[in-house]
C-alpha positions in Angstrom: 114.7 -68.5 123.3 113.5 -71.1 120.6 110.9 -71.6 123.4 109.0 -68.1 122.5 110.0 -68.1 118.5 106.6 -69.8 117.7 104.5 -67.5 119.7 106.6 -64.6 118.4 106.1 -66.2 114.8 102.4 -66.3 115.7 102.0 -62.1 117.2 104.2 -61.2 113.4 101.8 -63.8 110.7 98.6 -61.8 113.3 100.3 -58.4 112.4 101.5 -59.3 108.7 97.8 -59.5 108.2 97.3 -55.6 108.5 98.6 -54.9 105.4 96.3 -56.8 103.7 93.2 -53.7 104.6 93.6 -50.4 103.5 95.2 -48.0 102.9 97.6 -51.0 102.3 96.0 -53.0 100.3 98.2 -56.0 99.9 95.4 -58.4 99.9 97.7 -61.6 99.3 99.0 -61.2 102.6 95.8 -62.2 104.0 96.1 -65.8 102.9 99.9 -65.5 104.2 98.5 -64.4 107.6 96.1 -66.9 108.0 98.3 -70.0 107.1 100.3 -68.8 109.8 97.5 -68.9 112.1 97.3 -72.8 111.2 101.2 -72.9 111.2 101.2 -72.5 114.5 98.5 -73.8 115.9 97.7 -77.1 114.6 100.2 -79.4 116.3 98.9 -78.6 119.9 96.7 -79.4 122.2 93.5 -77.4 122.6 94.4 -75.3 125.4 98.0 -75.0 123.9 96.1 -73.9 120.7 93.8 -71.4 122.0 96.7 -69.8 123.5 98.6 -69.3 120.5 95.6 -68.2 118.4 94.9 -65.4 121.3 98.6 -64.3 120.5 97.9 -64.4 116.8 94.9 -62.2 116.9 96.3 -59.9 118.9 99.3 -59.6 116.1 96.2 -58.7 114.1 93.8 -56.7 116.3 96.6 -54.4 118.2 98.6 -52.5 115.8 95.3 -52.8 113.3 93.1 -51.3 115.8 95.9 -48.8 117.2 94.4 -45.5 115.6 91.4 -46.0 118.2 93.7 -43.9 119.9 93.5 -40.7 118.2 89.8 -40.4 119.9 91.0 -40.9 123.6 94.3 -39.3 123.2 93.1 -36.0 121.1 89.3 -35.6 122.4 89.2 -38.2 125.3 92.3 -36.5 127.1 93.5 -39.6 128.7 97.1 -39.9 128.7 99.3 -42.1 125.6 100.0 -45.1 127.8 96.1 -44.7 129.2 95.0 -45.4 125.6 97.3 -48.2 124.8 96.4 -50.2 127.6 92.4 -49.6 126.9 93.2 -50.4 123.2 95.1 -53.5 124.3 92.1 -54.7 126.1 90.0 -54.7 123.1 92.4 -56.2 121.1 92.9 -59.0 124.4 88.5 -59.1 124.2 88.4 -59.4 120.3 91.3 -62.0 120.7 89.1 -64.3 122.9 86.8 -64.8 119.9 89.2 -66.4 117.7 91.4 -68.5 120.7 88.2 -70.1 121.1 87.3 -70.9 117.5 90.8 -72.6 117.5 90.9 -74.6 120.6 87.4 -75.7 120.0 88.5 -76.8 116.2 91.3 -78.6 117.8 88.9 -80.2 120.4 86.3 -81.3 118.0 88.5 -83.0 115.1 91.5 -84.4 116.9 93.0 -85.2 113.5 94.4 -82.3 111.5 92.9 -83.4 108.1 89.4 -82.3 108.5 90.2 -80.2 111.1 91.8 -78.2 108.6 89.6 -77.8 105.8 86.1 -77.9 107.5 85.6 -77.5 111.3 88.6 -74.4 111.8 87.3 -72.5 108.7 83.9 -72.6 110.0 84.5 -71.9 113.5 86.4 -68.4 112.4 84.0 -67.0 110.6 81.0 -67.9 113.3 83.4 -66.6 116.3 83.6 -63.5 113.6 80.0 -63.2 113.5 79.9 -63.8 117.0 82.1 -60.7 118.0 80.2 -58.6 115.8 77.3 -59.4 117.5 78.0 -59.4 121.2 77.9 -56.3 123.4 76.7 -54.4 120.3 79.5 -56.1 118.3 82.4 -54.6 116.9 82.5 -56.7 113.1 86.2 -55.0 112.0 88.8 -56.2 110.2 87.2 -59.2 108.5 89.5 -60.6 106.1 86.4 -60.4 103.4 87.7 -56.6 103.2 91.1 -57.2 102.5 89.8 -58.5 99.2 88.2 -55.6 96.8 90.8 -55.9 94.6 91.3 -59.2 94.1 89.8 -61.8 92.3 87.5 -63.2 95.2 85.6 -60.3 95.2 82.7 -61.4 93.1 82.1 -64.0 96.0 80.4 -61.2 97.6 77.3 -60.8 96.2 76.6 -64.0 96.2 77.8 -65.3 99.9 78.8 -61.3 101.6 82.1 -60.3 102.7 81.8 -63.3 105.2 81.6 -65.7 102.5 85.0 -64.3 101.1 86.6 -64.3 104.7 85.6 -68.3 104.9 87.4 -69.1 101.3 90.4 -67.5 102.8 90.3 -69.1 105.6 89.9 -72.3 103.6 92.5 -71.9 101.8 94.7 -70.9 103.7 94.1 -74.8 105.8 94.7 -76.2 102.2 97.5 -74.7 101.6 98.9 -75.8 105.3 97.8 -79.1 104.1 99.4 -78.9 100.7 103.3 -78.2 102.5 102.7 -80.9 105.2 102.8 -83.2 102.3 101.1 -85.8 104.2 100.7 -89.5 101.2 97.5 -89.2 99.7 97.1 -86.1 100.9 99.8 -83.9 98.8 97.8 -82.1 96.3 93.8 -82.5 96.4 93.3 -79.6 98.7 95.2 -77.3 96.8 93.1 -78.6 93.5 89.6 -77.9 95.7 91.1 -74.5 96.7 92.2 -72.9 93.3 88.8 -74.4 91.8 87.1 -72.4 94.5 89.0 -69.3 93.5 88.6 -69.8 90.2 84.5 -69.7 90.5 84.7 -66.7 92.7 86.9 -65.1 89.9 84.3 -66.0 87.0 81.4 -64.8 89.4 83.0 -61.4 89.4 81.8 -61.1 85.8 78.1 -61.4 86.4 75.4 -58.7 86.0 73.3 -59.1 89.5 71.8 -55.7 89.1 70.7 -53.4 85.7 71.2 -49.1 85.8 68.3 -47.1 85.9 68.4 -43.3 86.1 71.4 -40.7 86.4 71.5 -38.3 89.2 74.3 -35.4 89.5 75.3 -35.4 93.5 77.7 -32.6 95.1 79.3 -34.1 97.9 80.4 -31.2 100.3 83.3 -31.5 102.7 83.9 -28.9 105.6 86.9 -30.3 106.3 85.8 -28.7 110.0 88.3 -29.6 113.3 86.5 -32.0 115.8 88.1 -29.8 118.5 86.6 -26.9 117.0 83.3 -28.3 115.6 81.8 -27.9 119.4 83.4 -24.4 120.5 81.1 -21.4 121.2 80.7 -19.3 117.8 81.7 -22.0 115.2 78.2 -22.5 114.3 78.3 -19.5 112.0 81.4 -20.3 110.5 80.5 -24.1 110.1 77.1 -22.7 108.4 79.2 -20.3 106.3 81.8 -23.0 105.1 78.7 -25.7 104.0 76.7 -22.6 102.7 79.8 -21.3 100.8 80.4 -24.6 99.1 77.1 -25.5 98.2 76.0 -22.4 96.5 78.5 -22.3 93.2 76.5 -26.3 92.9 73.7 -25.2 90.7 73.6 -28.0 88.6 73.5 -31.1 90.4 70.4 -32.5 91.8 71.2 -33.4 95.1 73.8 -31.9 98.0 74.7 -33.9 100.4 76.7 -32.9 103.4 78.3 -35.2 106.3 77.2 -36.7 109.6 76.9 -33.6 112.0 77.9 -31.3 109.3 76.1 -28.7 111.8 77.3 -28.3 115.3 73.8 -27.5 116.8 70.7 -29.7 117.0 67.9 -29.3 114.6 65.3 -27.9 117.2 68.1 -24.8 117.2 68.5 -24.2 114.0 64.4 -24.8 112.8 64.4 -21.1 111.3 67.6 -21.2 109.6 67.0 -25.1 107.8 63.5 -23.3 107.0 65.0 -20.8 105.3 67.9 -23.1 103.4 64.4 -25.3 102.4 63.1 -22.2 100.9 66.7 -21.9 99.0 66.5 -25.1 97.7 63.4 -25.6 96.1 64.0 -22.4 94.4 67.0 -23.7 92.8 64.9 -27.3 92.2 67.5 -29.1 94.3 67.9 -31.4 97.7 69.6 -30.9 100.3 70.8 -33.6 102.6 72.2 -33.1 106.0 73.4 -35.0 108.9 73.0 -33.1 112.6 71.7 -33.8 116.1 68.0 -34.2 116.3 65.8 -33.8 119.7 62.6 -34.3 119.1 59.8 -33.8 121.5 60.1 -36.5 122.7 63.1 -36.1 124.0 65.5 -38.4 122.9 68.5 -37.4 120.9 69.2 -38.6 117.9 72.4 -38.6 115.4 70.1 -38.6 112.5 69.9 -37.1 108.7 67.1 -35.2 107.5 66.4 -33.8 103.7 65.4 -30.3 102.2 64.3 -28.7 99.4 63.1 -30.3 96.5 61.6 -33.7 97.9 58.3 -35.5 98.4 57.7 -33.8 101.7 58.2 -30.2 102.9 60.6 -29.9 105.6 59.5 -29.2 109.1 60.5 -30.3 112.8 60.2 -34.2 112.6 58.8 -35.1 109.3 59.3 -38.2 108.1 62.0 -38.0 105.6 64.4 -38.2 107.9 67.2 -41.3 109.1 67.6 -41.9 112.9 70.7 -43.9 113.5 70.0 -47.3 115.1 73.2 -48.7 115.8 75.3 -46.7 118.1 79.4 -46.3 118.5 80.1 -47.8 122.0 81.8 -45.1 124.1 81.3 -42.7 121.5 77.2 -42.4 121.0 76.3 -44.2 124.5 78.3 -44.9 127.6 77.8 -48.7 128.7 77.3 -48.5 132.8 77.4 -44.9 132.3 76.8 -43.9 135.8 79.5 -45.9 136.9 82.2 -44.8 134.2 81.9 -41.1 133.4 82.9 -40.2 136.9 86.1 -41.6 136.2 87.5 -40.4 133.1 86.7 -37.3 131.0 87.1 -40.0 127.7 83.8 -41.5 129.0 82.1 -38.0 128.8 82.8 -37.5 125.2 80.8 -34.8 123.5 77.3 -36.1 122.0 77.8 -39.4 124.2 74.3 -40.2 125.0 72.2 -40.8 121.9 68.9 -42.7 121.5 68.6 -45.5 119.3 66.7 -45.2 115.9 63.5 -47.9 115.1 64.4 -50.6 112.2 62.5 -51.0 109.1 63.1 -47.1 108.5 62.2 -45.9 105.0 64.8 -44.9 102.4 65.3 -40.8 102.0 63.9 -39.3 99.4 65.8 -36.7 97.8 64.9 -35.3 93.9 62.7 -38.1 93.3 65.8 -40.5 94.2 65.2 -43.2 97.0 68.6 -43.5 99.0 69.5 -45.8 101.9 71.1 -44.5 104.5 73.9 -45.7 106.7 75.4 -43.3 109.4 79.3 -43.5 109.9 79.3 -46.8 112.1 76.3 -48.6 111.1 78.2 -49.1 107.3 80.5 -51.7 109.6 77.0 -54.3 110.4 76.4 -56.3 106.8 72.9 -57.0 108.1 71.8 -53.3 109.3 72.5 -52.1 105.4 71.2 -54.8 103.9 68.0 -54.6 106.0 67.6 -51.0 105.1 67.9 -51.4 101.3 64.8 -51.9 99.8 64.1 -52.8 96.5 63.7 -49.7 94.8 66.4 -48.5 96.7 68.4 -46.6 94.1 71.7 -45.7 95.6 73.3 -46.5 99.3 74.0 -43.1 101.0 76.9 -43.1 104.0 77.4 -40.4 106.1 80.5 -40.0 108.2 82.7 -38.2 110.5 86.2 -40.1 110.9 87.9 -36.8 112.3 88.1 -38.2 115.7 91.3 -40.2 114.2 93.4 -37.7 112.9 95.7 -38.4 109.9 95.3 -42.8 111.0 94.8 -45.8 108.9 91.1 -45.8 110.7 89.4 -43.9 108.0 91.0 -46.4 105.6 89.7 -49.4 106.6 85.7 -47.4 107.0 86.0 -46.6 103.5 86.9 -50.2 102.6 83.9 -51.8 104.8 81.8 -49.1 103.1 82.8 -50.3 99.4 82.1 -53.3 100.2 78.4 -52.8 101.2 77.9 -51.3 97.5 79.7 -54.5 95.8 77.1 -57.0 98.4 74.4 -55.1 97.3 74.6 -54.1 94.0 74.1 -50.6 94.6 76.4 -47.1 93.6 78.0 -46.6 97.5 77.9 -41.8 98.0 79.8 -41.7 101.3 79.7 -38.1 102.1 82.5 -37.3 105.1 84.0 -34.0 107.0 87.2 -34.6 106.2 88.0 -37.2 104.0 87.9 -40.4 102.5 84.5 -38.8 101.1 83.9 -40.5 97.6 81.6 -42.6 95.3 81.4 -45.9 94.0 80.0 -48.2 91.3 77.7 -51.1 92.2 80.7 -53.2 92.6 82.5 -50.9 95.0 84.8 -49.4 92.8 85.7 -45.9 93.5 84.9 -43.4 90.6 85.2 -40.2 91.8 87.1 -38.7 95.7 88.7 -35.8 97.1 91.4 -35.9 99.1 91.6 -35.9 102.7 92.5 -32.9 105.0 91.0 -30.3 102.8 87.3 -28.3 101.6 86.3 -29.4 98.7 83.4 -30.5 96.5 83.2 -33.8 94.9 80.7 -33.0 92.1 79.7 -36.2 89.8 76.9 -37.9 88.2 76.2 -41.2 89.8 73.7 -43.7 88.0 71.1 -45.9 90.2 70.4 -49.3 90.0 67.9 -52.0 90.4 67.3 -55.5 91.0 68.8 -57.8 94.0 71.7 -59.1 94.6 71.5 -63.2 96.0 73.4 -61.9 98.7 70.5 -59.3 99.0 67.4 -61.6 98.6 69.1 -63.7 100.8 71.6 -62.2 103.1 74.0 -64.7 105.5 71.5 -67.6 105.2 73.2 -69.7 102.9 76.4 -69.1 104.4 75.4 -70.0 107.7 73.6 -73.3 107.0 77.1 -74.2 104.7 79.3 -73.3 108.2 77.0 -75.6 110.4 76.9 -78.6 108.0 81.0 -77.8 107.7 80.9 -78.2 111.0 79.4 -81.1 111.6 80.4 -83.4 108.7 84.4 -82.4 109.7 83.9 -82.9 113.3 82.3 -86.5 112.1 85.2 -87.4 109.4 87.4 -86.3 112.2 85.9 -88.3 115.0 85.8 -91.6 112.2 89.4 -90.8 111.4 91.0 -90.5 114.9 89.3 -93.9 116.3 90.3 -95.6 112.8 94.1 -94.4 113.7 93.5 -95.5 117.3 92.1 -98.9 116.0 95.5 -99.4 113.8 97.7 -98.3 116.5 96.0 -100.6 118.8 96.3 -103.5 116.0 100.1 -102.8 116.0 100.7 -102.8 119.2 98.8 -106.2 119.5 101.0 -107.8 116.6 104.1 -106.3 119.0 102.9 -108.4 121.9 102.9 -111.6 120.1 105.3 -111.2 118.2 107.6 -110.5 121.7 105.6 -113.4 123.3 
């Protein structure tokens, strides 16, 4: 038994790490989590290490990727134990990122000192990068989120959520360091830690960005259900229920309603949006809508488009419109499609074969506003966001449909990634959903306003823009990425220095054995 308590004490610090994201939101347990990762891995060999870091993540990546189920179970129709094993194998794929940032840590500094505090840290947050990056990426549960509301948050206009994740990480190896108690080695790291957290605590205070003009937005949520949205004659009633909401909203400037608010795609309903154009410059007002787009080309697109009062009349493909460029896995387009929807009906997923949109899109315009969009997803990729924020960008606009996973902690932790977008970039975050967690933020991702989940409603609030860039905007992951590398290396050298300077000593005692024997 005492065999498997360290690998079980590895899968519960990987799981205790959960509760540090949303709707949880104990974020010291993220520090707590990730000591244990070095608890148990640091006193192996690299192979040995690796191993217990897989078990680790997967503590972390099962049970806080489990509501991926709701979409295969509900809409997918694949059976319970069907899901678990397809969500197991992410959580086994996403594990293989961070068992190799550990075993190559171990492999590269032999001696835990530098190990610890340079090389490990590093390697985590590049493996991080790394898994949001291959095969599309899929860049969830970063630690960086765990931390909105607490005191390293101001880190992330400056360095991004990433640059919050690697302090963590950091200081979690210090603190391992700190209750080894090694001589000379008892306190310092603690010391470099709390200084650390300290700065990122003061940086909080700073004024990256300055307000510019108010806006009143109505936020409209259909609260629709994703097994009805698709089902011949809920059009009507889905145009009803938007129409319905919007109408009593005659004093706000701009409407906004969710990703595929309308369950038809905008070639289809061309007379209709005419006519809600028409609508909406009569009452001096936008309108801005997410829905399917064709276009003659013939491509589909999950995009959002813009009526009524705006710098360009509506009509079939004009320009003020969003085309959404990086695509759900699964979801929006089926990897080796011709090879997997045959086999299950959770591979032919309504809406499952999308096109993607260009970069270097232009912001919406809506009222004389300049908004940059994100659909649902996309809000998860740092760079994507910051990429489309331009400098007169005035507010960051989210669109989003989390109905797929039911009454889950999934919706949680989107809202949480979302937030954290506005506090990176210094911009008010509107994240407009069907069914909940629709709300708005400052420019430091605090929410102001919401509506509860499950229900129709209208969240109707004024919402002031802002200018001027963040450093984390002018500069994005640069900085971060050049600190990681020079981490890196100078560990792996101290380390290297280090272990042959031990294996000189131990070589100079065993010498003075021999003599002294002889």
């Amino acid at each position: 038994m005492r065999h498997y308590l360290p690998s079980l004490g590895a899968l519960l610090s990987g799981a205790l790490g959960v509760l540090a994201f949303s709707p949880f939101d104990y974020w010291p347990l993220a520090i707590l989590s990730l000591f244990g990762l070095y608890a148990v891995t640091q006193k192996l060999t690299p192979g040995q290490a690796a191993r217990r870091g897989f078990i680790w993540a997967m503590g972390l990546y099962l049970p806080g990727l489990w509501w991926i189920h709701n979409s295969m179970t509900l809409f997918g129709g694949l059976p319970l134990l069907a899901a678990f094993l397809l969500v197991a194998l992410l959580a086994a794929y996403l594990s293989l990122y961070t068992a190799a940032a550990v075993g190559l840590a171990q492999r590269l500094a032999p001696t835990p000192r530098w190990r610890a505090l340079l090389v490990l840290p590093a390697l985590l947050i590049l493996a991080d990068w790394l898994r949001g990056w291959v095969l599309t990426g899929f860049p969830w549960l970063w630690f960086g989120y765990s931390q909105l509301e607490g005191p390293l948050a101001g880190l992330a206009p400056i360095l991004g959520v990433q640059g919050i994740s690697w302090l963590l990480t950091f200081s979690a190896g210090a603190l391992w360091l700190v209750v080894r108690r090694r001589p000379g080695w008892s306190w310092w790291p603690g010391f470099a830690a709390i200084i650390l957290w300290a700065a990122a605590f003061g940086s909080g205070f700073i004024h990256w960005v300055t307000p510019t003009q108010t806006s009143r937005f109505a936020l409209i949520q259909g609260n629709i259900e994703q097994s009805l949205k698709w089902v011949p004659g809920q059009l009507e009633l889905s145009l009803e229920r938007y129409l319905g909401l919007t109408l009593p909203q005659r004093q706000v400037d701009v409407v906004i309603w969710p990703e595929s608010a309308l369950p038809a795609s905008e070639q289809q309903l061309a007379p209709w949006l005419q006519q809600v154009d028409l609508l909406m410059r009569e009452r001096n007002q936008s309108l801005i809508t997410g829905l399917v787009s064709q276009p003659s080309s013939g491509d589909v697109y999950n995009s959002v488009i813009t009526l009524g009062r705006n710098a360009i009349p509506y009509e079939l493909e004009h320009s003020n419109r969003y085309y959404k460029q990086q695509l759900v896995p699964v979801g929006e387009f089926v990897p080796f499609g011709d090879l997997l929807r045959p086999l299950a009906p959770f591979f032919d997923l309504p809406m499952s074969s999308f096109s993607r949109g260009e970069a270097g899109q232009p912001d919406l315009n809506a009222a004389g506003r300049n908004l940059s969009v994100a659909i649902c997803y996309e809000v998860a990729f740092p760079s994507l966001v910051r990429s489309n924020m331009k400098p007169d960008t005035d507010y960051l606009l989210t669109l989003s449909n989390d109905t797929w996973f039911g009454q889950s902690i999934g919706p949680w932790q989107h809202q949480q990634i979302a937030r954290m977008r506005a506090l990176e970039l210094g911009r008010p975050l509107i994240r407009a959903t069907n069914n909940g967690v629709t709300l708005v933020t400052d420019e430091k991702g605090r929410i102001v306003d919401s509506l509860p989940q499950f229900e129709p409603g209208v969240l109707s609030t004024e919402v002031t823009g802002m200018t001027g860039l963040t450093p984390y905007a002018r500069f994005g992951s640069t900085p971060l990425a050049v600190w990681l590398v020079f981490s890196v290396l100078v560990g792996v050298i101290l380390g290297q220095r280090q272990h042959r300077g031990r294996q000189q000593q131990l070589a100079a005692k065993e010498n003075l054995r021999m003599k002294a024997r002889s």
